[in-house]
C-alpha positions in Angstrom: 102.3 117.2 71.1 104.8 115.7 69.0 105.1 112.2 68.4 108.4 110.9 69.7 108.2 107.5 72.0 112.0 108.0 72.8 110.7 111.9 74.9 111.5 110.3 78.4 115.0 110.0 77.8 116.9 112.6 79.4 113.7 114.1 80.2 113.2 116.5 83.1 110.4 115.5 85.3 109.2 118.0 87.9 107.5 116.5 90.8 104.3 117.6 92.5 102.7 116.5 95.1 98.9 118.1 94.7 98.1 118.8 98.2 100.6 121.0 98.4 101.2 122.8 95.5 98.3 125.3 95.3 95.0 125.4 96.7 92.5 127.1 94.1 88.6 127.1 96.1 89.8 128.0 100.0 90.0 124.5 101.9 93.8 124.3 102.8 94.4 121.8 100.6 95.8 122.0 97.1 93.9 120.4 94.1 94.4 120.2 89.9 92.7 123.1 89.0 95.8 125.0 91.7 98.1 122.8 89.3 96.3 124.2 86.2 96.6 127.8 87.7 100.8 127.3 88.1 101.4 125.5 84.8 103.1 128.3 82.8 105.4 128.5 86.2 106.6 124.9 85.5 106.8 125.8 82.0 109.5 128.5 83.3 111.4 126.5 84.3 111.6 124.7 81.4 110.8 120.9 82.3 109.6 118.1 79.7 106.9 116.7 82.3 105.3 116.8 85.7 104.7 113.7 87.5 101.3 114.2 90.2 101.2 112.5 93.1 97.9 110.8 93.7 94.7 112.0 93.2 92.9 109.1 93.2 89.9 108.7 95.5 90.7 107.6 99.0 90.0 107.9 102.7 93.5 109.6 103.0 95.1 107.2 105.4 98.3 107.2 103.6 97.5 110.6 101.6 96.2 108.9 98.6 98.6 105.9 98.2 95.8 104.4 99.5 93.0 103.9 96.3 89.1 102.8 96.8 88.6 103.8 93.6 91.7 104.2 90.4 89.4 105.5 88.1 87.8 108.5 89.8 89.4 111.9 91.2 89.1 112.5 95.2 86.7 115.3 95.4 89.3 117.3 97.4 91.3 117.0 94.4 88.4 118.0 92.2 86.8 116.3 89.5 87.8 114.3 86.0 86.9 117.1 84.2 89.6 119.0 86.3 92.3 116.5 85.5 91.2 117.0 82.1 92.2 120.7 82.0 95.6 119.8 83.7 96.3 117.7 80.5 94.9 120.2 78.1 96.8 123.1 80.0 99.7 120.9 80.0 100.0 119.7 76.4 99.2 123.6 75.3 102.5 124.7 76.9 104.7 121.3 75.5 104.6 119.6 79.1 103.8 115.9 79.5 101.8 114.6 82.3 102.5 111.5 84.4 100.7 109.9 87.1 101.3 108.0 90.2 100.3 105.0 89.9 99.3 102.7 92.7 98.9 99.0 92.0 100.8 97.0 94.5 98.1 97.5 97.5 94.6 99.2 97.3 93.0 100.9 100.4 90.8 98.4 102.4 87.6 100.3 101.3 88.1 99.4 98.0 85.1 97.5 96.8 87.3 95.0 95.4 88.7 94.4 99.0 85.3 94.4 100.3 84.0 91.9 98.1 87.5 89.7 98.7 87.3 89.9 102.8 83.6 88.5 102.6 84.3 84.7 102.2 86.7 82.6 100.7 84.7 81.1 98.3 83.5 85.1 96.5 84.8 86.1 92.5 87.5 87.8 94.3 88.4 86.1 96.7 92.2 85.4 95.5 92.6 89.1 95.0 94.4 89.9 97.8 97.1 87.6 99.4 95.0 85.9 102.1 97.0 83.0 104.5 96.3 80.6 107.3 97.5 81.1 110.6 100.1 78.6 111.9 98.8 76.2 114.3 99.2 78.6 117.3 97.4 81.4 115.7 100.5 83.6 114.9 101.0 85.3 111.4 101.9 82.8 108.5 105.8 84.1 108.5 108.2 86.9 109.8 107.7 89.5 106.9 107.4 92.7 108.3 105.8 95.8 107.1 107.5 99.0 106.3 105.5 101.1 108.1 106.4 98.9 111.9 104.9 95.3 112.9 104.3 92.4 111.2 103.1 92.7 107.8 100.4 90.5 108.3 96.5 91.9 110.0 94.1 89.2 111.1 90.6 89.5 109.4 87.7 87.8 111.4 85.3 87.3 108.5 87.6 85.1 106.7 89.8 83.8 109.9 92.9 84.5 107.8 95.5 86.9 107.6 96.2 89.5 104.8 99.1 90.9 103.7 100.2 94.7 104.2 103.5 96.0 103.2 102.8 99.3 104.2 99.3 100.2 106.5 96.9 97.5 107.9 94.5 99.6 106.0 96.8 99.1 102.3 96.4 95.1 101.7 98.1 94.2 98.8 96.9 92.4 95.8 97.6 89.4 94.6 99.4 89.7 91.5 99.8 85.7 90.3 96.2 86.1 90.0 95.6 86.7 85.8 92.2 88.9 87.1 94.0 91.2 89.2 96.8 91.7 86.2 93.9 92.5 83.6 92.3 95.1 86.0 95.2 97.1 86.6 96.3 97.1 83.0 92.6 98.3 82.8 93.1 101.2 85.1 96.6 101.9 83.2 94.2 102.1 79.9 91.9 104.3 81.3 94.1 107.1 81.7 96.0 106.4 78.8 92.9 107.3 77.2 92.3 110.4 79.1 95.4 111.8 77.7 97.9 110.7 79.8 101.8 110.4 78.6 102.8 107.3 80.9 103.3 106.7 84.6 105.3 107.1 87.9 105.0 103.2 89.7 104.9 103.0 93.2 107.0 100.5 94.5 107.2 98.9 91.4 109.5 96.1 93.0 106.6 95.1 95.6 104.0 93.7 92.9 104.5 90.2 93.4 105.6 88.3 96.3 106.8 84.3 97.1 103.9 82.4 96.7 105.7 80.0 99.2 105.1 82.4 101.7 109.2 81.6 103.1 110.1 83.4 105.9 112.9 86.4 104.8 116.6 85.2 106.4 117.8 87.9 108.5 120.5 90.4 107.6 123.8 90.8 109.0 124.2 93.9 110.9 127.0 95.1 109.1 124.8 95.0 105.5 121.7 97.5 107.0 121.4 100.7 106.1 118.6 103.3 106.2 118.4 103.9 102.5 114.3 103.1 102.7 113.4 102.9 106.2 114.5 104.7 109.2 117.2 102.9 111.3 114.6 102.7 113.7 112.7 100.5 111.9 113.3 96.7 112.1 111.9 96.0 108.8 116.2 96.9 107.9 117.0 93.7 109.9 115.7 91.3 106.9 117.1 90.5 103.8 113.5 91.1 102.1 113.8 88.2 99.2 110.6 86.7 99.6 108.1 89.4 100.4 109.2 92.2 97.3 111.3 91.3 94.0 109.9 88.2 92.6 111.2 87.2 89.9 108.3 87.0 87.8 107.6 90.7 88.2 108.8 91.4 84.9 106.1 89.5 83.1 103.7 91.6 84.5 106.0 94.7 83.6 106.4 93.3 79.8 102.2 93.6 79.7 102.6 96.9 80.9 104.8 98.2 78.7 103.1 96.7 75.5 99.9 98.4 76.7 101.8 101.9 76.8 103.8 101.5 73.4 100.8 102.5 71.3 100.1 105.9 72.9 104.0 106.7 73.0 103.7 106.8 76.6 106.8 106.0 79.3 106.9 104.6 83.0 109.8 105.7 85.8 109.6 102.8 88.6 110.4 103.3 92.1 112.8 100.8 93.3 112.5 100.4 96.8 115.5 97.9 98.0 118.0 99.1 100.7 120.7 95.8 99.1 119.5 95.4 95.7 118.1 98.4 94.4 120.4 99.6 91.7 120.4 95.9 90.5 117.0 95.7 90.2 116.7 99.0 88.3 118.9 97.4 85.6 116.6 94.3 85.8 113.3 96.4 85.4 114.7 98.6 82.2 117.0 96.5 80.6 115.6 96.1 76.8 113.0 97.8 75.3 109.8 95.6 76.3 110.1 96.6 80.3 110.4 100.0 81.8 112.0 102.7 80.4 113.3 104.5 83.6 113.8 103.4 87.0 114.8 105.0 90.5 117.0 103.2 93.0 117.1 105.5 96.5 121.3 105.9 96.7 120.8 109.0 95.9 117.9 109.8 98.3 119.8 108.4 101.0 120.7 110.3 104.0 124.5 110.1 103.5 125.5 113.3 101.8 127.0 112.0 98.6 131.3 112.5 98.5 133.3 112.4 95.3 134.1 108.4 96.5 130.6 107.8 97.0 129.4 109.2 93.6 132.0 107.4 91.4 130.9 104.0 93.7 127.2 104.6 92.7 128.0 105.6 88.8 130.2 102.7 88.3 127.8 100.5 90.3 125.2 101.5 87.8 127.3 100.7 84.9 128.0 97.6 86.3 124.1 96.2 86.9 122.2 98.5 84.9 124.6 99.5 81.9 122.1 98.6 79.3 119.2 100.3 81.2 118.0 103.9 82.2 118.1 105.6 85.4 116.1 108.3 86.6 117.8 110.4 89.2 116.3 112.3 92.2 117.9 113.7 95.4 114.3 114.8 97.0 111.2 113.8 96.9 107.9 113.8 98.9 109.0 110.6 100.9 112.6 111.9 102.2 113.9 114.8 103.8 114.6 117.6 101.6 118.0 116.9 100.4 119.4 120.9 101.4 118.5 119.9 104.5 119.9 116.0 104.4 123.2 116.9 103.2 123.2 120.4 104.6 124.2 122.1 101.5 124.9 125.9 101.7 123.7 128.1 98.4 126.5 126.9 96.5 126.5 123.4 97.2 122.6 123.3 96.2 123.3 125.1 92.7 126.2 122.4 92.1 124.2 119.5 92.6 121.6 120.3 90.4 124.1 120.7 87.7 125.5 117.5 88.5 121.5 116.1 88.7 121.4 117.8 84.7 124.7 116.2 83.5 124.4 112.7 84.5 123.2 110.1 82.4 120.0 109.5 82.4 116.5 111.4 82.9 115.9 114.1 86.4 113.3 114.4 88.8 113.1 117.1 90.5 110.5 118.0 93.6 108.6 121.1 93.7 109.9 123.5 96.2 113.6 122.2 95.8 114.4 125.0 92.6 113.2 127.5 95.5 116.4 125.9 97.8 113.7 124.9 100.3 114.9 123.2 103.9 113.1 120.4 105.5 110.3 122.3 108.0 110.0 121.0 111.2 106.2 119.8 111.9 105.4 120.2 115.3 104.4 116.7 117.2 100.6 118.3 117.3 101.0 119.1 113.6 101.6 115.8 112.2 99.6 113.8 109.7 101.8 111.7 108.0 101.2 108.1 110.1 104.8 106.9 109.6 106.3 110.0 111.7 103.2 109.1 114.3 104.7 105.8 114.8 108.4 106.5 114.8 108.3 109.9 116.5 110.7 111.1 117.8 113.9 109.4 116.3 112.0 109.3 112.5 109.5 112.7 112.3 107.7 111.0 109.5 107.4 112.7 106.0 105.6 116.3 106.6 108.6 118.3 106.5 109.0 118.0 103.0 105.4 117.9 102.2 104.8 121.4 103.7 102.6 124.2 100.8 104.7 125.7 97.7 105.3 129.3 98.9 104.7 131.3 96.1 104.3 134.7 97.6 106.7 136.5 100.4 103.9 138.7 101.8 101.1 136.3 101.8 100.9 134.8 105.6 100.3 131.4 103.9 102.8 131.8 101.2 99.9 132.7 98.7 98.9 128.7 98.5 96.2 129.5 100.3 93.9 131.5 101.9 92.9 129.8 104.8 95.0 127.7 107.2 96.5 124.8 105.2 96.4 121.2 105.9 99.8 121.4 107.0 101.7 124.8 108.0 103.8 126.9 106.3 107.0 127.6 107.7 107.9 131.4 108.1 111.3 130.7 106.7 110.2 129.7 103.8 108.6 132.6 102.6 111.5 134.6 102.1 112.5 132.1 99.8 108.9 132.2 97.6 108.7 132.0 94.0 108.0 135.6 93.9 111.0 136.9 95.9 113.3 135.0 93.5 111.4 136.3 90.4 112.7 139.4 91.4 116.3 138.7 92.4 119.0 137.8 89.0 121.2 135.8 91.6 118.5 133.3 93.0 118.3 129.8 92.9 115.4 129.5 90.8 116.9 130.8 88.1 120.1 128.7 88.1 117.7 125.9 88.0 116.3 127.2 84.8 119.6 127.8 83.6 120.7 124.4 83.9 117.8 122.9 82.8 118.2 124.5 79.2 122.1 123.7 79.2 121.0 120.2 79.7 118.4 120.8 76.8 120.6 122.4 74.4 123.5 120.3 74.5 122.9 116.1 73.1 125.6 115.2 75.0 123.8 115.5 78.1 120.5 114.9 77.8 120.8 111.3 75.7 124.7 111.1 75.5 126.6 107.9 76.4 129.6 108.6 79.4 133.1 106.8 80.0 133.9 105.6 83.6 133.4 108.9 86.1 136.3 108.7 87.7 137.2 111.0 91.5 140.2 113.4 92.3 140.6 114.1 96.2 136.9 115.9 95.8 136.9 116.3 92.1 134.8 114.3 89.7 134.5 113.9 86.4 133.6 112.4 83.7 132.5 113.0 79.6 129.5 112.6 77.7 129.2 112.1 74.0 126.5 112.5 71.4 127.7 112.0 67.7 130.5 114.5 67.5 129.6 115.9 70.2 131.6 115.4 73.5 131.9 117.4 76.7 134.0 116.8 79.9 131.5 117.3 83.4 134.0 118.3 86.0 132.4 119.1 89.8 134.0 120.0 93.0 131.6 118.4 95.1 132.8 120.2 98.4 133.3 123.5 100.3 136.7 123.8 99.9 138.9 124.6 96.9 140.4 122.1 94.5 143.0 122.0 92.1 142.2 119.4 89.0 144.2 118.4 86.3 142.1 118.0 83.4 142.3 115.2 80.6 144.5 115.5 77.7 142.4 117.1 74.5 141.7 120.5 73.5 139.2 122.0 75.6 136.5 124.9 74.5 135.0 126.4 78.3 131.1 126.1 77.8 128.8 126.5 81.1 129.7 130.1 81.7 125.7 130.7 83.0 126.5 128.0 85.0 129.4 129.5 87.3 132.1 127.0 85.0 135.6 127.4 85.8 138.0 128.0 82.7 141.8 126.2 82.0 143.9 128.5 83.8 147.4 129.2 82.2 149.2 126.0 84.0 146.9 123.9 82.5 144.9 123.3 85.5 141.6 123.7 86.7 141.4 125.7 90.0 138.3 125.3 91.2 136.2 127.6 94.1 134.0 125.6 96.4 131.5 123.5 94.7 132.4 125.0 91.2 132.0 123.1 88.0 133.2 122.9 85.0 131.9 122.0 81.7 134.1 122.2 78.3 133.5 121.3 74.6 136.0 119.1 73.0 137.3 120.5 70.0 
């Protein structure tokens, strides 16, 4: 492929998660040679890269974000040799490949954890943030994790407590230890090296923690939301500033970065702050020595997004992260399917992903959404995902949007598979199969490819700079500009008709693939529910 270190920006990043997506020897769950089989689908639609979820091996408690081993695939997955073909497969048809990395917490059947729990005195033994208990036995503050409970587990074969932010079984390393840096920057190399083109970073914000060990203040009820937890959870009753976004998380990050430069490879962080997380994504990719793309979750939040609540966010962002890059998302494998979360008919689906391909900065998009797929609803009995288990029934946990790809209408498992899949496929979903849309002009999936290339063929877009978006009643808009190249993004972001007055300039209508409304003879812009409108400046 090409050599151009500057690919990731305005990049389009499609999202799979590799249980799901296509199960190629008859187990029920999908694997990389499935991914291998569906690559010249994802080249359809036209994306720069996929990001996989992990594959790593792992005794599956948290579905892989759980590691015993980063340098190995999980037999269900298939082998290195398979991951091998992905990037050959990918690279043939001018897609990059990106990976999930893992490096905050480990599973606790990692040998380095084994090796750490054994005594206090071991090589390892400062790998993993070990404490005393206080005096009366009780964990050594009040973090808590985000899965429920304290974040703290008891381990009798050292009489201390280790640190989980997520599962008892996910302790989390010890990043102010030098070793534990060098390793991971070890694992990062090793893929490097297989051919990978850079990384997705799990809860990037969670590396290092107070070495203090302060308790977190609590947070005023008025400040919580559920932007990363469920309301349900009291982990959104702290203000979490000692157990997540040290400041000295961005030395590591500078290491990280230096490591990649060679091998023109990118990162996209996941920022996972309910207060601060647009902040810190301006922290994390400010420059050009840190990241080069972040995520914050405002946008994967459950509050379906108004014209106020979009400007707010943009002008947020240039605000705290003006000088750095976002990456946008409005679904992925951890939240409910945003169709479902905002409940967005037809139209309102196709109008947010233009928005998602005109905003500045790069896209992510999940597998399944292009299809217009709804959040399923996984049966109690059903359930694997361990944070729906615990939460049930205010918070199902994270299945519904982790349900198979349906690929074919007739196929009683939606041609994923031929047996009965690790989780089930909902009948409503197969009308809506990659195959039924194939054959329909009108269907989502093609509006997706559609505005994929716009993005694509116009600069502005994809690597353009923006003025201030500004809102109408339910109208907002904004321009982009790349050299002489400047376009005004106009969106009715609601089910009822608006009437816009656009800004002074003479306008050329572009977008007319896209559904984009024209300059009627009054000068205005009368736009149909959820219309758009894009126009070249002459």
């Amino acid at each position: 492929m090409a050599v151009n270190k500057d690919w990731w920006r305005g990049a389009v990043i499609y999202q799979i998660y590799p249980r799901s997506y296509q199960d190629s020897n008859g187990d029920g769950i999908g694997d990389l040679l499935g991914i291998v089989q569906r690559l010249p689908y994802i080249a359809s639609l036209g994306v720069d890269a996929i990001w996989i979820s992990p594959f790593f091996t792992s005794p599956m408690k948290d579905f892989g974000y759980d590691v015993s081993d980063y340098c190995d695939v999980d037999p269900m997955f298939g082998s290195l040799a398979d991951f091998d073909a992905v990037v050959e497969t990918a690279h043939r048809l001018g897609i990059r490949v990106m990976i999930d990395l893992v490096l905050s917490h480990t599973s606790d059947q990692h040998p380095w954890f084994t090796e750490s729990r054994a005594d206090r005195s071991n090589d390892k033994s400062d790998w993993y943030v070990w404490a005393d208990p206080k005096p009366d036995g009780t964990p050594p503050n009040n973090w808590l994790s985000i899965f429920g409970g304290s974040a703290w587990h008891w381990d009798a074969r050292r009489e201390q407590y280790y640190l989980h932010n997520f599962l008892v079984s996910q302790p989390d390393l010890n990043f102010h230890s030098p070793a534990v840096q060098d390793a991971l920057l070890d694992v990062a190399q090793f893929w490097l090296n297989r051919g990978c083109d850079g990384f997705r970073l799990d809860t990037i914000n969670f590396y290092m923690h107070d070495a203090e060990l302060r308790d977190n203040p609590p947070l005023p009820k008025e400040k919580r939301n559920a932007n990363i937890a469920p309301s349900v959870n009291p982990y959104n009753h702290q203000d979490h500033i000692h157990d997540k976004n040290h400041p000295d998380n961005v030395k590591f990050l500078a290491r990280l970065r230096a490591l990649m430069e060679p091998y023109g490879a990118a990162a996209v962080g996941e920022v996972g702050d309910a207060q601060r997380g647009l902040e810190i994504m301006g922290q994390y990719t400010a420059g050009n020595d840190l990241m080069q793309m972040c995520y914050a979750f405002e946008f994967l939040a459950k509050d379906k997004p108004t014209a106020a609540r979009i400007v707010d966010v943009m002008r947020q962002v240039d605000e705290v992260a003006g000088d750095g890059w976002a990456c946008w998302a409005f679904s992925n494998h951890d939240v409910v399917r945003h169709a479902t979360r905002w409940e967005l008919p037809p139209g309102g689906q196709r109008m947010f992903v233009t928005l998602l391909m005109a905003l500045r900065g790069s896209a992510c998009i999940y597998q399944g959404e292009e299809l217009g797929l709804h959040e399923a609803d996984v049966a109690f009995e059903d359930l694997q995902d361990p944070y729906g288990v615990e939460f049930w029934p205010e918070f199902k946990g994270r299945d519904g949007c982790r349900t198979p790809m349906v690929w074919d209408r007739d196929n009683h498992h939606g041609g994923f598979s031929n047996v009965r899949p690790w989780l089930p496929v909902p009948s409503e979903h197969l009308g809506l199969s990659v195959a039924a849309q194939e054959d329909e002009p009108g269907a989502l999936l093609h509006h997706y490819r559609r505005a994929i290339a716009f993005r694509h063929s116009h600069p502005a877009l994809s690597v353009g700079s923006h003025d201030k978006m500004q809102a109408q009643d339910d109208v907002i808009y904004f321009t982009r500009t790349a050299g002489d190249q400047t376009i005004l993004c106009a969106f009715n972001v609601s089910e009822t008709p608006s009437d816009f007055d656009p800004p002074a300039g003479d306008w050329i209508p572009i977008g007319a693939e896209l559904g984009s409304a024209h300059i009627s003879a009054d000068g205005k812009l009368h736009f149909g529910p959820w219309q758009v409108c894009f126009a070249l400046k002459r």
